[in-house]
N, C-alpha and C positions, 0 to 999 in steps of 0.2 A: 452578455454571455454569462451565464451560469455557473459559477466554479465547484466543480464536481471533486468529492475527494472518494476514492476506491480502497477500503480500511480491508486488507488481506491480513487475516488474524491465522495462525497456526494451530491456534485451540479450537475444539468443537463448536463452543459458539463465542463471536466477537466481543472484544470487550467493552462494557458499556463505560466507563472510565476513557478510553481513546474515542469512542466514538461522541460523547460528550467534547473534549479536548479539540475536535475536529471542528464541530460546527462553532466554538468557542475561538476558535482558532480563524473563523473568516469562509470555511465551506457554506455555499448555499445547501450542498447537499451533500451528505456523507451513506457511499451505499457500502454496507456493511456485511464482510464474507466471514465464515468459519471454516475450520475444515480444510484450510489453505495449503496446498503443499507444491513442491516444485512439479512432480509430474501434472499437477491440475490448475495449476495459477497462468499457464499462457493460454487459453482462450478468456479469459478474464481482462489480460494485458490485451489483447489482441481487438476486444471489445471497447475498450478503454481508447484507445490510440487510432485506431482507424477509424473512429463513428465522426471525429472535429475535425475540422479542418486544421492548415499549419499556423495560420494566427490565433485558434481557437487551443492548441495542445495548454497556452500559459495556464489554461485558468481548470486543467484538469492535473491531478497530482496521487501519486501511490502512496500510502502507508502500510507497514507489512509492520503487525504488532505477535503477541503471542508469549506465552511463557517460555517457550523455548528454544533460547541462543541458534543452539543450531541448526533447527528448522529454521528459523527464520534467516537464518544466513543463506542455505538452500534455495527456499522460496526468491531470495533479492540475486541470488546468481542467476536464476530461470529467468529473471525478469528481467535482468542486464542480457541476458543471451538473446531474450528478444528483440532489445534495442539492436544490437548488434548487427542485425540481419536489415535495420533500416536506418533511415536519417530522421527521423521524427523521434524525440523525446519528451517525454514527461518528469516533473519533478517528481523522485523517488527517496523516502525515507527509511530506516529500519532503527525500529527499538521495541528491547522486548521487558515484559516487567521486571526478568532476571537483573537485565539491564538498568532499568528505572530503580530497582530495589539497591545494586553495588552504588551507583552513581549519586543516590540519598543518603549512604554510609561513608560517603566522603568527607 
């Protein structure tokens, strides 16, 4: 099985630094979104999660990247409010370069 990663970027277009970091990281395949936001991220989720089967969810996983904090806090509530509503999970990530950048000046 194939381990898909779903990179939900909050900027226009996704970061090619995450998306890099993804297939570096062990993805066969990293499909890469921009434009991400909470009102448009659950058919994305919803696409994601219902296409595998429940032995197959291990090897698919979310990352929500993006420069801004709190978009992308938004976007990982929408995506938790999805799970919510079922018993199937995926691993879900969030970090965003604001983030990356405070976390470097430590």
């Amino acid at each position: 099985m194939k381990k898909l990663l779903y990179q939900f970027d909050t900027d226009t277009l996704p970061s090619v630094f995450d998306n890099v970091v993804g297939y570096d990281g062990g993805a066969d395949h990293v499909c890469a979104y921009g434009g991400v936001n909470a009102a448009n991220v659950g058919g994305l989720v919803e696409g994601a999660i219902f296409t595998r089967g429940l032995r197959d969810k291990k090897n698919t996983a979310i990352f929500i990247g993006g420069g801004n904090m709190a978009g992308g806090e938004a976007v990982l509530g929408a995506v938790r409010g999805k799970f919510s509503k079922s018993s199937q999970r995926v691993l879900t990530m969030l970090t965003t370069r604001s983030l990356r950048h405070s976390l470097t000046e430590l």
